[in-house]
RODO-2510 file (C-alpha; in nm, 4 decimals, decimal comma):
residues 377
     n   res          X          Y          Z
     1     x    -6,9563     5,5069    -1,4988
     2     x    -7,1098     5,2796    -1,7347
     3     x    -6,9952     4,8949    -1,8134
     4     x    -7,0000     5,0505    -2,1838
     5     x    -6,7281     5,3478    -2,0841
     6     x    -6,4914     5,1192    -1,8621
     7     x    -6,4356     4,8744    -2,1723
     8     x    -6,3387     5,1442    -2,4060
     9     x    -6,1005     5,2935    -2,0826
    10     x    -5,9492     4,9469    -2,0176
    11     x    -5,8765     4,9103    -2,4311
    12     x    -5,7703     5,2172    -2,4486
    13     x    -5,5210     5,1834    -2,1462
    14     x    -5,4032     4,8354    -2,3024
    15     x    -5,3284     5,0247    -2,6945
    16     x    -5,1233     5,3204    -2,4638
    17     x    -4,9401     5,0249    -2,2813
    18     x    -4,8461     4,8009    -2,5982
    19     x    -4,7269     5,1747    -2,7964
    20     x    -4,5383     5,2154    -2,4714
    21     x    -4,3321     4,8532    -2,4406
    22     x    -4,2926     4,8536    -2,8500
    23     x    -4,1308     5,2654    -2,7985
    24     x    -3,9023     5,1207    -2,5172
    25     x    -3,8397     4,8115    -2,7340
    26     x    -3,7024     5,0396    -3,0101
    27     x    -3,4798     5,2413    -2,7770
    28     x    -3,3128     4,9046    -2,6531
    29     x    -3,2106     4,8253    -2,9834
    30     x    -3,0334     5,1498    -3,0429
    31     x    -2,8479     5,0802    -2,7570
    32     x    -2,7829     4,7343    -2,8741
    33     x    -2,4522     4,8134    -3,0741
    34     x    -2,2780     4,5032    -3,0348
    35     x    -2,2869     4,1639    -2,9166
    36     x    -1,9940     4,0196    -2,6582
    37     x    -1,7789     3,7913    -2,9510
    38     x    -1,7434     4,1372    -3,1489
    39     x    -1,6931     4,3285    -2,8092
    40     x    -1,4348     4,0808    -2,6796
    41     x    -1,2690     4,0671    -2,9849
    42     x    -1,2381     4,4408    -3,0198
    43     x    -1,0431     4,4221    -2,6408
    44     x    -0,7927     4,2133    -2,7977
    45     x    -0,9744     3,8829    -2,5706
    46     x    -0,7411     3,6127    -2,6837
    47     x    -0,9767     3,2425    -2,7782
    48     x    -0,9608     2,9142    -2,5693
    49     x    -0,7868     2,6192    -2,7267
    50     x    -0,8623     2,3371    -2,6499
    51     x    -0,6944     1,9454    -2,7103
    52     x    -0,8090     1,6469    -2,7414
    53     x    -0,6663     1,5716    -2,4144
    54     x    -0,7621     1,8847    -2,2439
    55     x    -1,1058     1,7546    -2,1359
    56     x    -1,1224     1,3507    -2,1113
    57     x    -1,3683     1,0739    -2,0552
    58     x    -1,2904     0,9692    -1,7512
    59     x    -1,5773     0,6754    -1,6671
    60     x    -1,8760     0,5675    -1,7872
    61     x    -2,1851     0,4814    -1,5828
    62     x    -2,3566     0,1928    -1,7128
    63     x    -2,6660     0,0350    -1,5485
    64     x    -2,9344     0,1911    -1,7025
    65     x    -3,1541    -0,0044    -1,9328
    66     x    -3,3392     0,2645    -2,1110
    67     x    -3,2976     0,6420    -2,2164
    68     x    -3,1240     0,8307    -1,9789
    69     x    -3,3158     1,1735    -1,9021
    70     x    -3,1616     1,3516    -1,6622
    71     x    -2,9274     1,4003    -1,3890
    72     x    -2,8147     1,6182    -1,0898
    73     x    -2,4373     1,6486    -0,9093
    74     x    -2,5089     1,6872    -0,5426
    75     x    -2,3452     2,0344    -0,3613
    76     x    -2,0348     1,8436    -0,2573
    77     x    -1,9758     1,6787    -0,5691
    78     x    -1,9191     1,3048    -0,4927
    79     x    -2,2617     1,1860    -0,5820
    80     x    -2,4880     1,1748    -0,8612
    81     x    -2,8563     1,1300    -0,9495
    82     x    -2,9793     0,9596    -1,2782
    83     x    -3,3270     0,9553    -1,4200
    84     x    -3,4035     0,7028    -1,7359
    85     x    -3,7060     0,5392    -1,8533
    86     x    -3,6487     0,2168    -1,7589
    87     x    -3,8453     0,2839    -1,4584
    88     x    -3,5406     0,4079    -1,1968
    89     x    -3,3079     0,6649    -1,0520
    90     x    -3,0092     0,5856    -0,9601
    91     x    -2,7298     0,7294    -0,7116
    92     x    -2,3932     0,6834    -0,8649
    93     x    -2,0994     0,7516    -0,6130
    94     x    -1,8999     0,9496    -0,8842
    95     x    -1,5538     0,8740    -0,7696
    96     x    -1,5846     0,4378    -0,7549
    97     x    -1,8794     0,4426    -1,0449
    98     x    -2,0226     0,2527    -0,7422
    99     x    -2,4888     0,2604    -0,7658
   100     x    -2,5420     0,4017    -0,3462
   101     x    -2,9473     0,3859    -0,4284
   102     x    -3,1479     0,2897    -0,7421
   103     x    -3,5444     0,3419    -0,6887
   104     x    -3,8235     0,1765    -0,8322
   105     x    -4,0517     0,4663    -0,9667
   106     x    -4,4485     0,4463    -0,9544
   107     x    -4,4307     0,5999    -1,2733
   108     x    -4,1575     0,4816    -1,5335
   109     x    -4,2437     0,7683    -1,8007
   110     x    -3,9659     1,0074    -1,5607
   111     x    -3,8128     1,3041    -1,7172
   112     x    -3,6592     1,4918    -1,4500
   113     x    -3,4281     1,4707    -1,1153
   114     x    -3,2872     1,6518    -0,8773
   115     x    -3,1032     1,6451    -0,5463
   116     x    -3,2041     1,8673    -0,2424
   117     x    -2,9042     2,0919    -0,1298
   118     x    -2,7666     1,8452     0,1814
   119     x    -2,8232     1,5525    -0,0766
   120     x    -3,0224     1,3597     0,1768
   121     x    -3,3494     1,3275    -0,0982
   122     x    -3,3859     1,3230    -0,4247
   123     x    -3,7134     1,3990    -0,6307
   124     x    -3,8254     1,3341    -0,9690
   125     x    -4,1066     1,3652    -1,2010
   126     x    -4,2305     1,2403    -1,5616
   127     x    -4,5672     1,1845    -1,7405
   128     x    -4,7565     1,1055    -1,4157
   129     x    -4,8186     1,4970    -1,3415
   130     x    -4,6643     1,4283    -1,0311
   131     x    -4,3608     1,5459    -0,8359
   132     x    -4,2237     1,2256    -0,6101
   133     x    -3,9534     1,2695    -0,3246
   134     x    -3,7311     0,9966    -0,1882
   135     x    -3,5499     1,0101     0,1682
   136     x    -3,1779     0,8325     0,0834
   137     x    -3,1776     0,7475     0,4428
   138     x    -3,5395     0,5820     0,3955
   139     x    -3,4943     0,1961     0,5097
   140     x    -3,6745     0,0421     0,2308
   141     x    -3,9847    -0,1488     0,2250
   142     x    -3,9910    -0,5919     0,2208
   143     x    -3,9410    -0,5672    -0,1895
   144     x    -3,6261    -0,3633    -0,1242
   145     x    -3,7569    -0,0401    -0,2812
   146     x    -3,7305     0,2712    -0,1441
   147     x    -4,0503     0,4392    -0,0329
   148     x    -4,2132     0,7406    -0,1618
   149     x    -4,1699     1,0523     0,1311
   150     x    -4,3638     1,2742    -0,0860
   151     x    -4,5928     1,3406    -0,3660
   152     x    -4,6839     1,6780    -0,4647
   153     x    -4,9798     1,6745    -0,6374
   154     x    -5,1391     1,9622    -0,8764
   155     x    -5,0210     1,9811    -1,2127
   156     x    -5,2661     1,8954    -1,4616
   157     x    -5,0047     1,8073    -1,7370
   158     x    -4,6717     1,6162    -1,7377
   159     x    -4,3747     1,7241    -1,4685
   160     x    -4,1063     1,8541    -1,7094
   161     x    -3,8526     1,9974    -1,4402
   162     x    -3,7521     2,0404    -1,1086
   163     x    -3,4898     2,2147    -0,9166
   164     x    -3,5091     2,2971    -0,5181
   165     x    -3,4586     2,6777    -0,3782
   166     x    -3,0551     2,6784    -0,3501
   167     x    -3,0274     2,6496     0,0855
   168     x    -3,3809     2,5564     0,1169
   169     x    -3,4297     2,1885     0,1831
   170     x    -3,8385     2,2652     0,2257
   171     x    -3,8847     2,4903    -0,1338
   172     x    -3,9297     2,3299    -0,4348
   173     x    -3,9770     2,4555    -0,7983
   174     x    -4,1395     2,2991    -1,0808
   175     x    -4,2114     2,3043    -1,4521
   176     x    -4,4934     2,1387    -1,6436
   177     x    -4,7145     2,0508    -1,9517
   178     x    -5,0204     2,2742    -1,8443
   179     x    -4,8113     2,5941    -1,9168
   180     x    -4,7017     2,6692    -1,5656
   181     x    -4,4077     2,6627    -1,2965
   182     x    -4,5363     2,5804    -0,9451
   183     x    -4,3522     2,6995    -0,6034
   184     x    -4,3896     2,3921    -0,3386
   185     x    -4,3300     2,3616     0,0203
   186     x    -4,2170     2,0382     0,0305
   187     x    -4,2421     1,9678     0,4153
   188     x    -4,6358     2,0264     0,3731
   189     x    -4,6834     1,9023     0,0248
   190     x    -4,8616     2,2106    -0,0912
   191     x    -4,8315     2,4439    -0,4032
   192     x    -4,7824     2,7615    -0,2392
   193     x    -4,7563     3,0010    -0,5766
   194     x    -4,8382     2,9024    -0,9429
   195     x    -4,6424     3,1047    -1,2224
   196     x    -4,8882     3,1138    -1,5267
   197     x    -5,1650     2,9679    -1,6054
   198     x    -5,4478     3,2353    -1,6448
   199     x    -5,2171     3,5117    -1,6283
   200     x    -5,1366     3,6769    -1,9589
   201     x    -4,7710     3,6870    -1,8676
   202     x    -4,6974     3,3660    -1,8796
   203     x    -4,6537     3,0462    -2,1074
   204     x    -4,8687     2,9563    -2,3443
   205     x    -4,7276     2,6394    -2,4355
   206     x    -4,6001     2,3463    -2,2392
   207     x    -4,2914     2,4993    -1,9825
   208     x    -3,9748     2,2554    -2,0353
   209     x    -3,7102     2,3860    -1,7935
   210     x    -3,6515     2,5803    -1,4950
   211     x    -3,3055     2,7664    -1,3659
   212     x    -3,2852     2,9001    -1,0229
   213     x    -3,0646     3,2116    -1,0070
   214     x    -2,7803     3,0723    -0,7314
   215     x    -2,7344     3,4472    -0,6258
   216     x    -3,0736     3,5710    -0,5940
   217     x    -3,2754     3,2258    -0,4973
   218     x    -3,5793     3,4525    -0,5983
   219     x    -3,5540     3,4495    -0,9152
   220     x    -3,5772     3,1964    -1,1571
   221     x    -3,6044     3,1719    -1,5492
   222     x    -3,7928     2,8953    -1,7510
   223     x    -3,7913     2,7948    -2,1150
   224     x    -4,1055     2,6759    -2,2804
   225     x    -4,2476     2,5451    -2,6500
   226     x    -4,3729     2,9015    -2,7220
   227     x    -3,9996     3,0114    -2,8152
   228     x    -3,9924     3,1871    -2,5340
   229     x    -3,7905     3,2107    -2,1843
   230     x    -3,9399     3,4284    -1,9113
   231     x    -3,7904     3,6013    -1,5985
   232     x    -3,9821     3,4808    -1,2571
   233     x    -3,9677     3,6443    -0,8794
   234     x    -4,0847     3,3920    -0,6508
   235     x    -4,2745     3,6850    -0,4903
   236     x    -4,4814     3,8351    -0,7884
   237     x    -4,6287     3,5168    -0,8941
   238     x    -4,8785     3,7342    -1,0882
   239     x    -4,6818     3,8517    -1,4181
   240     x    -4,3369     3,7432    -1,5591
   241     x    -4,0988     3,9984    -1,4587
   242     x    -3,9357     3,9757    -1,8486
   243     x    -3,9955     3,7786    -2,1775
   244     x    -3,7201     3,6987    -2,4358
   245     x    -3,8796     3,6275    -2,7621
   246     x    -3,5918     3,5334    -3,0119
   247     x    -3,5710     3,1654    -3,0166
   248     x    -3,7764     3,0474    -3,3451
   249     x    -3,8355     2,7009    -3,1945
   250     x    -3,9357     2,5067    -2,8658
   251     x    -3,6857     2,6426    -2,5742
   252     x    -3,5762     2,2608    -2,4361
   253     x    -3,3333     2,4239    -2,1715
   254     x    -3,2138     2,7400    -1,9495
   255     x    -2,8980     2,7942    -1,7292
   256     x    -2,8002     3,0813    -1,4894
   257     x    -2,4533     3,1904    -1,5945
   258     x    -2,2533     3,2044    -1,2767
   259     x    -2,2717     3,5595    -1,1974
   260     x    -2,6466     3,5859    -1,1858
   261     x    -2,6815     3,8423    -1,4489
   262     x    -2,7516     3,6222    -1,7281
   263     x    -2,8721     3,3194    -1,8712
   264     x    -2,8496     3,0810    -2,1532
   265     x    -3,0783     2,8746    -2,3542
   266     x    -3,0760     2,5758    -2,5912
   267     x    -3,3601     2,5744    -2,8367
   268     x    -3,4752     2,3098    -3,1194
   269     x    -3,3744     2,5881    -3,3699
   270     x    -3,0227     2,4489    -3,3109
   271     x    -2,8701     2,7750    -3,1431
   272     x    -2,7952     2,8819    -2,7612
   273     x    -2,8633     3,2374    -2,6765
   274     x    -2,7181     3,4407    -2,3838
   275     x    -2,9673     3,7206    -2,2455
   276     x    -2,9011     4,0048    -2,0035
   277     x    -3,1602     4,0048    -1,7453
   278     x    -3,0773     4,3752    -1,6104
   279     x    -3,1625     4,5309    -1,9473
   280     x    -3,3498     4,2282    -2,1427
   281     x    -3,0852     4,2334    -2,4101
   282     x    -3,0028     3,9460    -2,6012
   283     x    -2,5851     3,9698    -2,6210
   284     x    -2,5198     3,6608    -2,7970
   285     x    -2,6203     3,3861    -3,0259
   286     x    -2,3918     3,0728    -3,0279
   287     x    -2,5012     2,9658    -3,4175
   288     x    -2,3283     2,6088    -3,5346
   289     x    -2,1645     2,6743    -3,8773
   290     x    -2,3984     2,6948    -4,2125
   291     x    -2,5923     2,3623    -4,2220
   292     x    -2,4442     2,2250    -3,8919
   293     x    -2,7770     2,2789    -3,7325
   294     x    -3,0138     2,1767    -3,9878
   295     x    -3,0813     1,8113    -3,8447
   296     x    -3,0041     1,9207    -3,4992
   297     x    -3,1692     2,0556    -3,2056
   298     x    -3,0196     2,1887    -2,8868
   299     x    -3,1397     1,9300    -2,5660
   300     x    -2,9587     2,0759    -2,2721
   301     x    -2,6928     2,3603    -2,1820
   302     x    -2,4665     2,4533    -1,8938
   303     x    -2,1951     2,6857    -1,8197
   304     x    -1,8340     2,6434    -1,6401
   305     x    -1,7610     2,7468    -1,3272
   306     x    -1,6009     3,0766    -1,4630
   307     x    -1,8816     3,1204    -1,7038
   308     x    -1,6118     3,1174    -1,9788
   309     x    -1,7353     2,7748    -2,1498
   310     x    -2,0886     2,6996    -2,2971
   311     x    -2,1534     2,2988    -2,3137
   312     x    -2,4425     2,2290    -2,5488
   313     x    -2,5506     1,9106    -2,5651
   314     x    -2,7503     1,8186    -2,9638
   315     x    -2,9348     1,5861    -3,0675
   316     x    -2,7119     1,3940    -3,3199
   317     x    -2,4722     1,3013    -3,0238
   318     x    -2,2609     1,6447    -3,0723
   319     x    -2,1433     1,8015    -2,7535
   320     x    -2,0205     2,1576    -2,8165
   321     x    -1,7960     2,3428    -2,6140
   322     x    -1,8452     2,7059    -2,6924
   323     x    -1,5769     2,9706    -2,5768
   324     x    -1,8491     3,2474    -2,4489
   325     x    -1,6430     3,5571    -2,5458
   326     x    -1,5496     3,4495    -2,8328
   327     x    -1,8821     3,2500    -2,9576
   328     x    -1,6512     2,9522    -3,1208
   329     x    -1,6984     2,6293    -3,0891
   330     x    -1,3433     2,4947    -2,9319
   331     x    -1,4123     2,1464    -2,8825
   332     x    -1,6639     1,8834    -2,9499
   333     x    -1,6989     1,6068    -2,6870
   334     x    -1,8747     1,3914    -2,9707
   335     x    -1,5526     1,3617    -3,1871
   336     x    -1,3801     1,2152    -2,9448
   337     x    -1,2777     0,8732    -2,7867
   338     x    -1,5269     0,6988    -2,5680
   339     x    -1,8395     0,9545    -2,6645
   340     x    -2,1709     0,8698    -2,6388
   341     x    -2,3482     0,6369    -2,9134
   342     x    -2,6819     0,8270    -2,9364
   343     x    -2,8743     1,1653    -2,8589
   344     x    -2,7133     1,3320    -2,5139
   345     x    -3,0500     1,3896    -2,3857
   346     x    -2,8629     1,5980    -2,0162
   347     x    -2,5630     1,7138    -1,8877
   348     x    -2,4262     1,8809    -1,5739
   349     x    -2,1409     2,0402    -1,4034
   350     x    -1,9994     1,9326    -1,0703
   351     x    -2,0006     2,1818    -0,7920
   352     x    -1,6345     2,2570    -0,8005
   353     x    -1,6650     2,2531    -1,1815
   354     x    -1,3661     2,0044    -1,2612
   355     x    -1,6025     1,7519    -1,4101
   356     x    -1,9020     1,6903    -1,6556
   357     x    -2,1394     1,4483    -1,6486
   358     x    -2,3357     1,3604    -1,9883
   359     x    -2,6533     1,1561    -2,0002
   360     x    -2,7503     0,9621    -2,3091
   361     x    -3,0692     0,7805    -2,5145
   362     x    -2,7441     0,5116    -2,5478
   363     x    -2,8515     0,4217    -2,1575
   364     x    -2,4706     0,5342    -2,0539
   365     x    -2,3606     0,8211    -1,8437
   366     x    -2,0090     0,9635    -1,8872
   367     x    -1,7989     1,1803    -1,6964
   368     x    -1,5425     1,3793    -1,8399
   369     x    -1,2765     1,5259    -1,6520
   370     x    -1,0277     1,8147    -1,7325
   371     x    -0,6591     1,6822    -1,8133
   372     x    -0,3276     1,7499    -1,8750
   373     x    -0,2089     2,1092    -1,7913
   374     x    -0,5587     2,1868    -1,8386
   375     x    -0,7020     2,4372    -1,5444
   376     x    -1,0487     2,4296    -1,4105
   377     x    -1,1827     2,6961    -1,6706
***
């Protein structure tokens, strides 16, 4: 067989394929009747209300001299991690407001942290293209900084993300500006997979975020500047296992809802979307009300323990919290006394889910704690 006849087969074979996916496309939509406020509403699902009381600023981190980035809760809840761009992370005991640790970065341009499951090491990584991993226990070096365990090394564009393998203190997964997610053992320092890159599956704009799916540590979804969020198996680095194309702007963040069948995202469009990865079906869109998002874009999302609550943090300072059935907004955390003075720029749940941490461009952290009669939700 000629060079000549295996081009036309192969184009051939790729028109059959593309008639194929757009033919099961259209037959998901059919099935697509409803989406879960109209669903929930229809079983009578009564709506969260929420006080001003109900969900209180408790403390407020200050020590930070520049933009706060990001932040982590470790597993058992007591501790948490702080990036900002004035060059350090810092440990925060979350119960005395009390700094354990705060590290001198080689790089100060950071834009991501994370805590490894026992909490013993943190890592972070920014602008340097490189993912850098502190030992807590560490004894620091004569300028009293902590030193530098490990550098992985191998992204050819900024670190956006990073998250470790729930229960696996040596895995590692990444995010970055050249397009890709990388797969690390940390004990070695290697890249053991690469998601993307020259593979037609995956991004083809810089990757922003990364969620690990808690009840299947195999997968993972990411969010990228192409408006799109992809579905990843640790073991098929080859090809995206799903893409959800709705989003009509960059996707800045992605969260596993708690069960492990879904996901949310936050997108510069000003909406959060909740996808189905069984079927690929987008089941809802959490829209602000007409104009609300016009100057506003989404910068990070996570859920509550029960999955029940969507927090959204925007760019103006908002910080919704969305009832999930019921797709309305039932509190704002920016209305109220003590918020943040500028952009939340992160936010995260503690393990138990009875408090929420916010990060801010104000150089503040806050953590707000459910009050009153108010049940962990």
């Amino acid at each position: 067989m000629s060079v000549t006849e295996l081009k036309e087969r192969h184009v051939a074979a790729a028109e059959t394929v593309n008639a194929l996916r757009e033919r099961v496309k259209q037959k998901r939509l059919l099935l697509l009747d409803t989406d879960v406020a109209e669903y929930a509403s229809s079983q009578g699902k009564s709506p969260i209300c929420f006080g001003p009381t109900d969900l209180v600023c408790c403390r407020t981190l200050q020590g930070h001299t520049g933009k706060v980035y990001s932040l982590d809760w470790t597993p058992e809840k007591n501790h948490i991690v702080s990036a900002s761009q004035d060059g350090r992370l810092i440990v925060w005991n979350a119960l005395t407001s009390q700094k354990t640790h705060a590290i001198k970065l080689p790089c100060a341009w950071v834009m991501t942290c994370t805590f490894s499951p026992t909490g013993q090491s943190v890592a972070c990584g920014g602008l340097d293209s490189v993912c850098s991993i502190f030992n807590l226990s560490s004894p620091t070096d004569k300028d009293g900084n902590l030193p530098v365990s490990r550098m992985l090394c191998g992204h050819k564009g900024y670190v956006s993300c990073c998250q470790y393998v729930p229960d696996e203190v040596t895995q590692l997964i990444t995010s970055s500006g050249d397009h890709t997610c990388g797969l690390w053992d940390v004990t070695t320092g290697l890249r053991t997979s690469v998601f993307g890159g020259e593979f037609q599956s995956g991004h083809t704009a810089d990757v922003l975020s990364i969620s690990i799916n808690e009840s299947n540590p195999r997968m993972f979804v990411s969010g990228s500047c192409d408006a799109t969020a992809r579905l990843w198996d640790t073991r098929v680095a080859s090809r995206a296992v799903l893409t959800f194309e709705s989003h009509e702007g960059d996707v800045n963040s992605v969260k596993f809802f708690p069960d492990g069948n879904r996901f949310g995202t936050g997108s510069d469009d000003g909406n959060c979307r909740l996808y189905d990865i069984r079927t690929g079906h987008l089941l809802q869109v959490y829209h602000p009300q007409q104009g609300d998002c016009d100057d506003r874009q989404v910068t990070a999302i996570t859920f509550s323990i029960s999955g029940r609550l969507l927090f959204a943090a925007y760019t103006n300072g908002d910080c919704y919290v969305w009832d999930t059935f019921q797709a309305k907004v039932v509190l704002n955390l920016g209305s109220l006394q003590n918020s943040h003075e500028g952009r939340i720029s992160c936010l995260g749940l503690s393990a138990d889910g009875s408090a929420l941490c916010t990060g801010s461009w104000d150089t503040n952290l806050k953590i707000w704690a459910f009050g009153g009669h108010r049940q962990v939700v």
